[in-house]
Chimera marker file (.cmm) of the C-alpha trace (Angstrom):
<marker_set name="trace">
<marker id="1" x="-13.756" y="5.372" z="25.575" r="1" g="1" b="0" radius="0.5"/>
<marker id="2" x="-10.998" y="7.069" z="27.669" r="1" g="1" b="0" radius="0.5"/>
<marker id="3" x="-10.315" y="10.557" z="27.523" r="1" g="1" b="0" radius="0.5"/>
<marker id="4" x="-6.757" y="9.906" z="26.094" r="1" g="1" b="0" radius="0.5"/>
<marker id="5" x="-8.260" y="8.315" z="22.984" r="1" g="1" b="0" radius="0.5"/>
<marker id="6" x="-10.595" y="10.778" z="22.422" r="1" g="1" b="0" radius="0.5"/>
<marker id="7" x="-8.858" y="13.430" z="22.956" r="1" g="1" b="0" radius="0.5"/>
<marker id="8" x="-4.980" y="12.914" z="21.675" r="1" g="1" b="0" radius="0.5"/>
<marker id="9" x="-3.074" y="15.686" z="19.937" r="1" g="1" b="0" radius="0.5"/>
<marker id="10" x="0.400" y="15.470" z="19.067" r="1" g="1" b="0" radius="0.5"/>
<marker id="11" x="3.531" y="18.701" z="19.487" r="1" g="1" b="0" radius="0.5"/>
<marker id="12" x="6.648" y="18.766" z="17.716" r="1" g="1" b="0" radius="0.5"/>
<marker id="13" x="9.281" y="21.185" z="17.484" r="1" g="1" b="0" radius="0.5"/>
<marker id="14" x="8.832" y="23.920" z="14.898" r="1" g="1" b="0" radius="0.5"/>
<marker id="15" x="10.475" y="27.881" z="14.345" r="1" g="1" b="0" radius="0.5"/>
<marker id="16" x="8.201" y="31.210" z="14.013" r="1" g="1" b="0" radius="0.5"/>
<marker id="17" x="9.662" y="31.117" z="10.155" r="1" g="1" b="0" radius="0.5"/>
<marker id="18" x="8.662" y="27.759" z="9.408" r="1" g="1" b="0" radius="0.5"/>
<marker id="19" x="5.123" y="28.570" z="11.011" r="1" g="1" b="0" radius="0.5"/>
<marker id="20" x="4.956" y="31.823" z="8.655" r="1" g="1" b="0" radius="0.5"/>
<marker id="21" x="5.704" y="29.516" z="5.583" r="1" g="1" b="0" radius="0.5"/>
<marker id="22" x="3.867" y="27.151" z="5.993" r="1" g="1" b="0" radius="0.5"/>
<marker id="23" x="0.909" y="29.597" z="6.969" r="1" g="1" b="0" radius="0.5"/>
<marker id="24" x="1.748" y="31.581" z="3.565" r="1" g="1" b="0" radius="0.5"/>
<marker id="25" x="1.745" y="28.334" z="1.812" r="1" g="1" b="0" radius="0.5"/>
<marker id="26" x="-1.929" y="27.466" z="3.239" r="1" g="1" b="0" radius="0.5"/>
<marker id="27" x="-2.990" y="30.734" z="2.022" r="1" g="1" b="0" radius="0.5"/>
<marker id="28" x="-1.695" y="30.922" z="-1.645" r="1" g="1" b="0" radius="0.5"/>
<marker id="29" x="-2.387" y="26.976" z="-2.389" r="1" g="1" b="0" radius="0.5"/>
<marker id="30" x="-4.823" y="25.658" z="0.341" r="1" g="1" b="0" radius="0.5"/>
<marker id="31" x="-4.449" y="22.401" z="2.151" r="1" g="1" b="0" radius="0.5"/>
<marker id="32" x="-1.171" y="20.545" z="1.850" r="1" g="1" b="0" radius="0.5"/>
<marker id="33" x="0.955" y="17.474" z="3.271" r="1" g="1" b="0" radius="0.5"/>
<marker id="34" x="3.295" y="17.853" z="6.106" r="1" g="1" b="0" radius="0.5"/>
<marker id="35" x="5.789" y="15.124" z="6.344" r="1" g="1" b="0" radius="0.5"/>
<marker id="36" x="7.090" y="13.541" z="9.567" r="1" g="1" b="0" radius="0.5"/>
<marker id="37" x="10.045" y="11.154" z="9.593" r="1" g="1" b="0" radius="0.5"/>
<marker id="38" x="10.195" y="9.484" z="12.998" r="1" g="1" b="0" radius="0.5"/>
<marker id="39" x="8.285" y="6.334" z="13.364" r="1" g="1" b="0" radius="0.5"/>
<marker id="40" x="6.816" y="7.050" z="17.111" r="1" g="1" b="0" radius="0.5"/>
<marker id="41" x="3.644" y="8.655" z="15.352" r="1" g="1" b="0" radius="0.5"/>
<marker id="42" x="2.966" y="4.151" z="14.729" r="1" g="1" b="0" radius="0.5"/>
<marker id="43" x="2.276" y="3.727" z="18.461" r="1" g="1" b="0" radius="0.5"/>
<marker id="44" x="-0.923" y="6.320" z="18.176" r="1" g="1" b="0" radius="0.5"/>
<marker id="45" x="-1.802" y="5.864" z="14.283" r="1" g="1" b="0" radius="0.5"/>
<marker id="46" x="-5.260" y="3.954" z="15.128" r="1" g="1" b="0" radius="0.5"/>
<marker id="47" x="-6.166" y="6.277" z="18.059" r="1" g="1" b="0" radius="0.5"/>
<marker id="48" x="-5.216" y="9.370" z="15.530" r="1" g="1" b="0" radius="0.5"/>
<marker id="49" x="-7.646" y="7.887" z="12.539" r="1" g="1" b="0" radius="0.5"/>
<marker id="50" x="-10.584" y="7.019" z="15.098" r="1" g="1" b="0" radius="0.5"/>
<marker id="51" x="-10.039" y="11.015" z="15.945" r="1" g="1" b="0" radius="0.5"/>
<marker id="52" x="-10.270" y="11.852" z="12.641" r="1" g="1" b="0" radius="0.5"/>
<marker id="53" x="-12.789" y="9.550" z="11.882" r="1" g="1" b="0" radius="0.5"/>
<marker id="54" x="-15.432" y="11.268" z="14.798" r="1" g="1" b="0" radius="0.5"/>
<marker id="55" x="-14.166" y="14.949" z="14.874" r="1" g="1" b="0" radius="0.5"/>
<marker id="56" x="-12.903" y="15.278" z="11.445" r="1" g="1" b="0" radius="0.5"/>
<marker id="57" x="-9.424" y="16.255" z="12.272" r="1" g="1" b="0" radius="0.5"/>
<marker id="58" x="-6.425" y="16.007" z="15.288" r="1" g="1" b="0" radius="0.5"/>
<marker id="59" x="-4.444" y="18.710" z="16.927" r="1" g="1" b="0" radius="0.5"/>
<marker id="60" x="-0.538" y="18.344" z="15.920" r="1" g="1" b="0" radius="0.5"/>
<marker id="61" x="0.941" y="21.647" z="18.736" r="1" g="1" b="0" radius="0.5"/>
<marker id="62" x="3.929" y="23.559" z="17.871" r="1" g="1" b="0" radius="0.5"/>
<marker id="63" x="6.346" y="24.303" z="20.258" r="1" g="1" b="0" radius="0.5"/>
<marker id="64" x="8.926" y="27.129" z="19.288" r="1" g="1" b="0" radius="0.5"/>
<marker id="65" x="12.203" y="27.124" z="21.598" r="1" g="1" b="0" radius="0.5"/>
<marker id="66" x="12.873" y="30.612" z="22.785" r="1" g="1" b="0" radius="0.5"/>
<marker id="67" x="15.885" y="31.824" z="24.935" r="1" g="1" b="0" radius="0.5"/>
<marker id="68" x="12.953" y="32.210" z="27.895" r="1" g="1" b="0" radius="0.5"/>
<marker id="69" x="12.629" y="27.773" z="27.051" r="1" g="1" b="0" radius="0.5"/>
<marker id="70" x="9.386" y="27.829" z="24.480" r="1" g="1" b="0" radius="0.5"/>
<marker id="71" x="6.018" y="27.823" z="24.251" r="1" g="1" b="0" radius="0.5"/>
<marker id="72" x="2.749" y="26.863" z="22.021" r="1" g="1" b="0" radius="0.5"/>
<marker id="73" x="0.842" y="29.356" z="20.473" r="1" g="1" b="0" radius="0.5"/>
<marker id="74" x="-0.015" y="27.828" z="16.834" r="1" g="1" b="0" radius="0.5"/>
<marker id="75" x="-1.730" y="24.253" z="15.967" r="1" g="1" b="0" radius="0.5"/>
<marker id="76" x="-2.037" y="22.669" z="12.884" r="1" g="1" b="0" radius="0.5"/>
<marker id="77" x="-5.767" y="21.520" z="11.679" r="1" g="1" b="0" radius="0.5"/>
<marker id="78" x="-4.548" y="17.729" z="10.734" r="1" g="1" b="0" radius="0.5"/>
<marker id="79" x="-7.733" y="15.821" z="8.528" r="1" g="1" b="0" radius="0.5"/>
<marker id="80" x="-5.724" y="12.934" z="7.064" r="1" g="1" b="0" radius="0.5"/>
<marker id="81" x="-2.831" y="10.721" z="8.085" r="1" g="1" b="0" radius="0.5"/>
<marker id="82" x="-1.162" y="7.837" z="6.249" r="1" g="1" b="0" radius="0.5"/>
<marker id="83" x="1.469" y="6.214" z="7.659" r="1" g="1" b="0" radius="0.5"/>
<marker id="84" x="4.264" y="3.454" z="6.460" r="1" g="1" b="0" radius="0.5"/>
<marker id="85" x="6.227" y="0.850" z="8.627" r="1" g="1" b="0" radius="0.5"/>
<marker id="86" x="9.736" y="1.763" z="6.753" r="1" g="1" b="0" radius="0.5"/>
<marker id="87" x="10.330" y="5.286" z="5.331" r="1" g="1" b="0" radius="0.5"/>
<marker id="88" x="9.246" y="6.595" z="1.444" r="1" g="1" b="0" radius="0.5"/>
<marker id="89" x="10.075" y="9.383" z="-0.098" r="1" g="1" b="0" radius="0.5"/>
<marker id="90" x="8.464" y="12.568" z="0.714" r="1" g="1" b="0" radius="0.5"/>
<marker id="91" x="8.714" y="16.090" z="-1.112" r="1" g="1" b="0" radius="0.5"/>
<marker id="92" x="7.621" y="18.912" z="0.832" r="1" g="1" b="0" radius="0.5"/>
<marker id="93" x="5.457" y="21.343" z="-0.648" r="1" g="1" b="0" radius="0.5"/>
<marker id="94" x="6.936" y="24.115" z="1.597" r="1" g="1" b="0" radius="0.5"/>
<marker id="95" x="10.536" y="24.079" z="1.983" r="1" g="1" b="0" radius="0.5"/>
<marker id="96" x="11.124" y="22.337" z="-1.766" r="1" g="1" b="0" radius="0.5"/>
<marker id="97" x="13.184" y="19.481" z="-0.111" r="1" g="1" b="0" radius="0.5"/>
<marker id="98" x="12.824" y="16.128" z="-0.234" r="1" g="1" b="0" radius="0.5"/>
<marker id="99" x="12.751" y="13.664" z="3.018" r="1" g="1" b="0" radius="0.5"/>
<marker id="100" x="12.347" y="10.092" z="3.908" r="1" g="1" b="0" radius="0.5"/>
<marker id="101" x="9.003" y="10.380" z="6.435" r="1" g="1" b="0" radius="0.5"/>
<marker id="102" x="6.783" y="7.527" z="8.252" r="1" g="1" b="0" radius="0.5"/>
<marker id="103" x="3.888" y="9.813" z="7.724" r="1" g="1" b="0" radius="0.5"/>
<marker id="104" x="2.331" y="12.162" z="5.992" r="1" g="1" b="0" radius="0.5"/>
<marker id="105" x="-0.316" y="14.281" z="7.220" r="1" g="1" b="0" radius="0.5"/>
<marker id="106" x="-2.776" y="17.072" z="5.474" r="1" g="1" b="0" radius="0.5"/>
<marker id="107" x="-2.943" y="20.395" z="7.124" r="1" g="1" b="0" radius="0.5"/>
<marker id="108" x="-6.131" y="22.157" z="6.560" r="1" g="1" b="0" radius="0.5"/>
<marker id="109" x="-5.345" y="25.206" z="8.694" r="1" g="1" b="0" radius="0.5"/>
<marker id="110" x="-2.753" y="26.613" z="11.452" r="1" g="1" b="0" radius="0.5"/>
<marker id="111" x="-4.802" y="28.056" z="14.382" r="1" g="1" b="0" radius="0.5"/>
<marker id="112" x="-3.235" y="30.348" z="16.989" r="1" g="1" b="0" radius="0.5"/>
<marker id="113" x="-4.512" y="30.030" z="20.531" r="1" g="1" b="0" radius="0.5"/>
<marker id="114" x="-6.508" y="32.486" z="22.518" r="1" g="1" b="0" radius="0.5"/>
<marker id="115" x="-3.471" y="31.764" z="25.141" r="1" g="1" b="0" radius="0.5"/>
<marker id="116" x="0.533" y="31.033" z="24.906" r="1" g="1" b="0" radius="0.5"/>
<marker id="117" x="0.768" y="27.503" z="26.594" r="1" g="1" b="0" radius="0.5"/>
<marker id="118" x="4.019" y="26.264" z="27.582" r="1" g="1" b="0" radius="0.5"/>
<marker id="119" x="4.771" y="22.231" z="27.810" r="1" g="1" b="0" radius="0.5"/>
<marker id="120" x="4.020" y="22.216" z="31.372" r="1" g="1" b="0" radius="0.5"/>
<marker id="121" x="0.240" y="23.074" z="30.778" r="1" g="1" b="0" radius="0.5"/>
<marker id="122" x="0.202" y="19.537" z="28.928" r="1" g="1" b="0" radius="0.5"/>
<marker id="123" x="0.185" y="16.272" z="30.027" r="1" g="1" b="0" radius="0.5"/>
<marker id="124" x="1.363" y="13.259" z="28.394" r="1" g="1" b="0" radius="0.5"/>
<marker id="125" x="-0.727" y="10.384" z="27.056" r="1" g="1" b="0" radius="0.5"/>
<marker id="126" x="1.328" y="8.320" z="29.870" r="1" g="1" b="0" radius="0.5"/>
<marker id="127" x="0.473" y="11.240" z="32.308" r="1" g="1" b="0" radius="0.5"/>
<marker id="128" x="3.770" y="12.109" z="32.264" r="1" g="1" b="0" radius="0.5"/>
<marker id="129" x="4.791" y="16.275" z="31.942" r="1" g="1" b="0" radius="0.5"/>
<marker id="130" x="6.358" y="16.905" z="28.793" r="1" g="1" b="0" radius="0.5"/>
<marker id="131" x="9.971" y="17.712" z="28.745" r="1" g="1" b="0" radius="0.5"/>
<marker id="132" x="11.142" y="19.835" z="25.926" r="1" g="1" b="0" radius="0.5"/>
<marker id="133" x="14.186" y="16.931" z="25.372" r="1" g="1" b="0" radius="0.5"/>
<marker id="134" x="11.868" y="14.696" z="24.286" r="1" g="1" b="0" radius="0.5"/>
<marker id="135" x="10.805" y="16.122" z="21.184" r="1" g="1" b="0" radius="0.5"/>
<marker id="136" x="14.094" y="15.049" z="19.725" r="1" g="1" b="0" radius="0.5"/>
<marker id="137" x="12.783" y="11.838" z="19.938" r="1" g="1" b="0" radius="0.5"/>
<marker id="138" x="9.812" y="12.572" z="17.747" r="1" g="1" b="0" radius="0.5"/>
<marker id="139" x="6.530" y="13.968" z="18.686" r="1" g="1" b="0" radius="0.5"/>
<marker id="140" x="4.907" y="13.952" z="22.003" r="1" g="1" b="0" radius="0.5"/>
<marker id="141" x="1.832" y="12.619" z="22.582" r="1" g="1" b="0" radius="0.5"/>
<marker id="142" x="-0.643" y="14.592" z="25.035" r="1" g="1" b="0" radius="0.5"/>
<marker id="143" x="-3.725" y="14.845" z="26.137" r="1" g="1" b="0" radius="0.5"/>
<marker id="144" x="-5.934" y="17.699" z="24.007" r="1" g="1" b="0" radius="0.5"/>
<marker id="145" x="-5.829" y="20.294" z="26.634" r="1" g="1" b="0" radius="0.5"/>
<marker id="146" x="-8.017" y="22.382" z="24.683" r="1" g="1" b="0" radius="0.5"/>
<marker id="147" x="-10.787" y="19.550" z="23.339" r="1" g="1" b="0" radius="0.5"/>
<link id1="1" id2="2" r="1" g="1" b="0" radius="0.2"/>
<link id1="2" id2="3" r="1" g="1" b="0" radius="0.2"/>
<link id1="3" id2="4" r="1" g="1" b="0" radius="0.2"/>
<link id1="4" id2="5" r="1" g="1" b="0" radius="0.2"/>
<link id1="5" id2="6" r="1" g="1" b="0" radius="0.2"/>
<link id1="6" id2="7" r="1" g="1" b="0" radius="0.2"/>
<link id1="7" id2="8" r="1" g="1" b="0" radius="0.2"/>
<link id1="8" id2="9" r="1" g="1" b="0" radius="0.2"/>
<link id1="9" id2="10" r="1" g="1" b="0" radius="0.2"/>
<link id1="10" id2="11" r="1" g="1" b="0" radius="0.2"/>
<link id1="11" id2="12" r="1" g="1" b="0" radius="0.2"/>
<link id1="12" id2="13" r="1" g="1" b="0" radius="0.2"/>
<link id1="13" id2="14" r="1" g="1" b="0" radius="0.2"/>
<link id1="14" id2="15" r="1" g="1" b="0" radius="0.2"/>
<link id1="15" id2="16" r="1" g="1" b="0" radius="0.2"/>
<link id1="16" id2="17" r="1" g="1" b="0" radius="0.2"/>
<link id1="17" id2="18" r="1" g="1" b="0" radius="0.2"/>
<link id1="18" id2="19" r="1" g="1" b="0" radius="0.2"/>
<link id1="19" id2="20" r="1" g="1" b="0" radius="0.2"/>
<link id1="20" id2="21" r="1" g="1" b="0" radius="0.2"/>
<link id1="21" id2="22" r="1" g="1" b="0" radius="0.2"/>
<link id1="22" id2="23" r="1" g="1" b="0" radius="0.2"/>
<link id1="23" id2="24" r="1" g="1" b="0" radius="0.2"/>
<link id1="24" id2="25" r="1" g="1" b="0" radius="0.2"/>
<link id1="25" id2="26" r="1" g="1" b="0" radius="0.2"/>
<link id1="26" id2="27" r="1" g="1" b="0" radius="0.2"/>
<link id1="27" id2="28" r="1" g="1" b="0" radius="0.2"/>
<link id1="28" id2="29" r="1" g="1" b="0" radius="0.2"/>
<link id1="29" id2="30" r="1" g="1" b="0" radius="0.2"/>
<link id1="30" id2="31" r="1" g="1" b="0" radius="0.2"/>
<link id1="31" id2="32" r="1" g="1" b="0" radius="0.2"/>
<link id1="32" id2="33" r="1" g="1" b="0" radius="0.2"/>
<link id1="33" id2="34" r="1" g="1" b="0" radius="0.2"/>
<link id1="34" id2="35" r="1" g="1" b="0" radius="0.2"/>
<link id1="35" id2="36" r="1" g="1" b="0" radius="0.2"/>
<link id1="36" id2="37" r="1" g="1" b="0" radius="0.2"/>
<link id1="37" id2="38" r="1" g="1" b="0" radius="0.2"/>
<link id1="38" id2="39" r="1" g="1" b="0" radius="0.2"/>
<link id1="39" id2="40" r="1" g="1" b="0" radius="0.2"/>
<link id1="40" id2="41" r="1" g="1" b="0" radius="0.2"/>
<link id1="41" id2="42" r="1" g="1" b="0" radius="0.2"/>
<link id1="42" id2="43" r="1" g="1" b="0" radius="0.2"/>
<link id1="43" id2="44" r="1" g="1" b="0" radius="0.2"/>
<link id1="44" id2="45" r="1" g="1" b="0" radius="0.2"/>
<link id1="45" id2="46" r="1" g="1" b="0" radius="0.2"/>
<link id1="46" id2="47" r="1" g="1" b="0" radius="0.2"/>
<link id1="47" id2="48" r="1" g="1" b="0" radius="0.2"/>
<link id1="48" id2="49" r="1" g="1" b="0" radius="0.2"/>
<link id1="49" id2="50" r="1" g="1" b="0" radius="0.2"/>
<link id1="50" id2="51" r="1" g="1" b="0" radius="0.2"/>
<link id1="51" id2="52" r="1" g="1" b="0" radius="0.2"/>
<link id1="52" id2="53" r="1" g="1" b="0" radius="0.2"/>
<link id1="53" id2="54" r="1" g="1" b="0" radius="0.2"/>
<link id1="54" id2="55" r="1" g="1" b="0" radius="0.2"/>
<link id1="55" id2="56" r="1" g="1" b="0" radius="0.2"/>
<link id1="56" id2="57" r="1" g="1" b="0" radius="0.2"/>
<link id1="57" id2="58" r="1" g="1" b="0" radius="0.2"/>
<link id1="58" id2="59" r="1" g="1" b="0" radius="0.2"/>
<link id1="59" id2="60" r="1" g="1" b="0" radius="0.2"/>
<link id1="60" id2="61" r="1" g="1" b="0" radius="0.2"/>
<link id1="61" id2="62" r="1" g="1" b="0" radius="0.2"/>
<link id1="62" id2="63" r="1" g="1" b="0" radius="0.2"/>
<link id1="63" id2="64" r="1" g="1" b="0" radius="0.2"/>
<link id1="64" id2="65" r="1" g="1" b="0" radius="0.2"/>
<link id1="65" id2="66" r="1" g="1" b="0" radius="0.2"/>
<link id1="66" id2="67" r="1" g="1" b="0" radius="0.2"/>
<link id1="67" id2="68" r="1" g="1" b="0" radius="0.2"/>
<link id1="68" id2="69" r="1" g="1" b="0" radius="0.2"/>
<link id1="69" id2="70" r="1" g="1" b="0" radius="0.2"/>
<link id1="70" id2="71" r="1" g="1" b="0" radius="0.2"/>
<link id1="71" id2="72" r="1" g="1" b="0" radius="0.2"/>
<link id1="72" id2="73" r="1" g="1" b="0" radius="0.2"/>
<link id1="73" id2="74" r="1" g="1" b="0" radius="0.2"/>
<link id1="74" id2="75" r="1" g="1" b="0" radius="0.2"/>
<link id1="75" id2="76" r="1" g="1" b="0" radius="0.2"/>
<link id1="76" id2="77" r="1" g="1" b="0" radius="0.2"/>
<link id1="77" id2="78" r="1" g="1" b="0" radius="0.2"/>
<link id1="78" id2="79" r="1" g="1" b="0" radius="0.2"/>
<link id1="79" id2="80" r="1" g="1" b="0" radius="0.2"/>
<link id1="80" id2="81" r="1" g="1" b="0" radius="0.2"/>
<link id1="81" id2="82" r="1" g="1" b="0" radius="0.2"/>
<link id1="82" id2="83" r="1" g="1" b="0" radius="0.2"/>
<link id1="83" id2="84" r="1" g="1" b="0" radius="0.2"/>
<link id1="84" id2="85" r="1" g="1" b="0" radius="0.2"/>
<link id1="85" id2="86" r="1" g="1" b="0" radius="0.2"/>
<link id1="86" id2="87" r="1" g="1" b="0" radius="0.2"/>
<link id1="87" id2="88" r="1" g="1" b="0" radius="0.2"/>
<link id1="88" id2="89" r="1" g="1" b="0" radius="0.2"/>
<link id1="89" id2="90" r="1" g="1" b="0" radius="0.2"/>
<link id1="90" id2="91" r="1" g="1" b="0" radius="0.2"/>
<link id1="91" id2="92" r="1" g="1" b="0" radius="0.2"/>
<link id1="92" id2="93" r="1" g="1" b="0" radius="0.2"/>
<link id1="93" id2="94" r="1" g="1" b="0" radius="0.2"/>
<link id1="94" id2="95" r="1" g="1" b="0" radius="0.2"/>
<link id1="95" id2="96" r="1" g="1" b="0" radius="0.2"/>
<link id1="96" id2="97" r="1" g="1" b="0" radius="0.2"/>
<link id1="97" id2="98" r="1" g="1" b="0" radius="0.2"/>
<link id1="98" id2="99" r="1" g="1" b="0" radius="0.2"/>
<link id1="99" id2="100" r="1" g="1" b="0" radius="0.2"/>
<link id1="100" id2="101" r="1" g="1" b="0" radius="0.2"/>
<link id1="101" id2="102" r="1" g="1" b="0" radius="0.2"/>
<link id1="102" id2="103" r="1" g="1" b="0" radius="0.2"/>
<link id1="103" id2="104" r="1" g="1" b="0" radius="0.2"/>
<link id1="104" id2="105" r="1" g="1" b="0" radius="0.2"/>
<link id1="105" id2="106" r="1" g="1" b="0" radius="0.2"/>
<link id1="106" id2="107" r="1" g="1" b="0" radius="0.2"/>
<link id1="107" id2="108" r="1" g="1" b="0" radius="0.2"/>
<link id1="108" id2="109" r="1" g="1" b="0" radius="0.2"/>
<link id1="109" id2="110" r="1" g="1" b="0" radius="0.2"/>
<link id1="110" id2="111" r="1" g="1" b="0" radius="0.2"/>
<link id1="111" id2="112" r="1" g="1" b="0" radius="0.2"/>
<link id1="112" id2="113" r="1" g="1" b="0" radius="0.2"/>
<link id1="113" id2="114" r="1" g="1" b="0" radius="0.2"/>
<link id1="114" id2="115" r="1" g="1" b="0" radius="0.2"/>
<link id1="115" id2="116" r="1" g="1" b="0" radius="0.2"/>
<link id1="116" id2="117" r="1" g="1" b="0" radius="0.2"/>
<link id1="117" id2="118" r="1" g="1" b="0" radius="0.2"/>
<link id1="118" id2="119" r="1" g="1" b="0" radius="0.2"/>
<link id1="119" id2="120" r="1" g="1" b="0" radius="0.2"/>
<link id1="120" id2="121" r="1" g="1" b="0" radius="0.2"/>
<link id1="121" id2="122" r="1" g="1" b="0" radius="0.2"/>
<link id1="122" id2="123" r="1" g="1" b="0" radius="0.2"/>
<link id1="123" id2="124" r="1" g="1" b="0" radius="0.2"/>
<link id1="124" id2="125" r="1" g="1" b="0" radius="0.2"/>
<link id1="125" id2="126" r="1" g="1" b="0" radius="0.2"/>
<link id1="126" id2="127" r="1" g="1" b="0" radius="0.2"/>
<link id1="127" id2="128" r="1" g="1" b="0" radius="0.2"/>
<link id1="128" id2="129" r="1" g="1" b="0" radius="0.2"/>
<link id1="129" id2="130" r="1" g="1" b="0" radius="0.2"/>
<link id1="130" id2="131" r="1" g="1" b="0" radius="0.2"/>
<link id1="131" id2="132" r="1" g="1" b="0" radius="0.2"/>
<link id1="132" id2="133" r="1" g="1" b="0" radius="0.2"/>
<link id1="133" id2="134" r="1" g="1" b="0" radius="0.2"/>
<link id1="134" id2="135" r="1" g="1" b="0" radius="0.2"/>
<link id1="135" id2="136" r="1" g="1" b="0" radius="0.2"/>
<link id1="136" id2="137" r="1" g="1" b="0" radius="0.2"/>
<link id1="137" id2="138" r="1" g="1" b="0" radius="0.2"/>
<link id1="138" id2="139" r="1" g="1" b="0" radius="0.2"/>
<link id1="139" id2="140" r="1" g="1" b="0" radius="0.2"/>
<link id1="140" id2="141" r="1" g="1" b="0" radius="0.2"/>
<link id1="141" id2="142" r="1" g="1" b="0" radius="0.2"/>
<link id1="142" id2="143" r="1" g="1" b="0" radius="0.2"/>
<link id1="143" id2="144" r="1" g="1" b="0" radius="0.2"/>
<link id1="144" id2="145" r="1" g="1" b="0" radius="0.2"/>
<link id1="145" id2="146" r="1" g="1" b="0" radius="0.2"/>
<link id1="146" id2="147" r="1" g="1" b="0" radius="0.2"/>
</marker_set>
């Protein structure tokens, strides 16, 4: 097995007050599901699961924009992911709101790394660098720097 496969993690966009919520959330009501609503996360779903099945979870990095261009510092602890081919309905736990998501994914825990990363310290799953414009498109897909 390639390194890729066994070792993808995903990074979206996300803010320092979304991390804190959903942290606070994971404290007062344990594990919960994190929707996502663009349909790239298809293209990986069977190397994601085969991660989950032999490691028990994936890394999903968050990357918070900040006037000095972003960095990582937080990862979420993903165990389960279910996706759909057209969007359902999804009510976040967190933020109260409902959404129309291709996935849905349970968080067990948000780690914080021993080290700020920014996008250049990943690489693609294409061996590309990351570029910050492409998470508008939906998540990148890496290779686990830290697996």
């Amino acid at each position: 097995m390639s390194r890729i496969a066994a070792h993808l993690a995903l990074i979206e966009s996300a803010s320092t007050e979304g991390i804190q919520a959903r942290r606070r959330h994971l404290l007062e009501h344990g594990p919960h599901e994190l929707g996502w609503s663009y349909a790239n996360i298809l293209e990986v779903e069977a190397k994601l699961q085969r991660q989950i099945d032999k490691r028990g979870y994936f890394r999903l990095y968050l990357y918070v924009k900040d006037r000095h261009g972003g960095s990582v510092l937080h990862w979420l602890r993903v165990t389960r992911l279910e996706t759909s081919g057209s969007p359902e309905l999804f009510n976040d736990p967190v933020d109260g709101r409902r959404y129309l998501v291709h996935s849905r994914m349970m968080i067990q825990a948000i780690e914080t790394l021993e080290h700020e990363m920014n996008l250049l310290s990943f690489v693609s799953a294409d061996g590309r660098k990351p570029d910050s414009r492409h998470l508008e498109l939906g998540f990148l897909f890496v290779v686990d720097p830290v697996a």
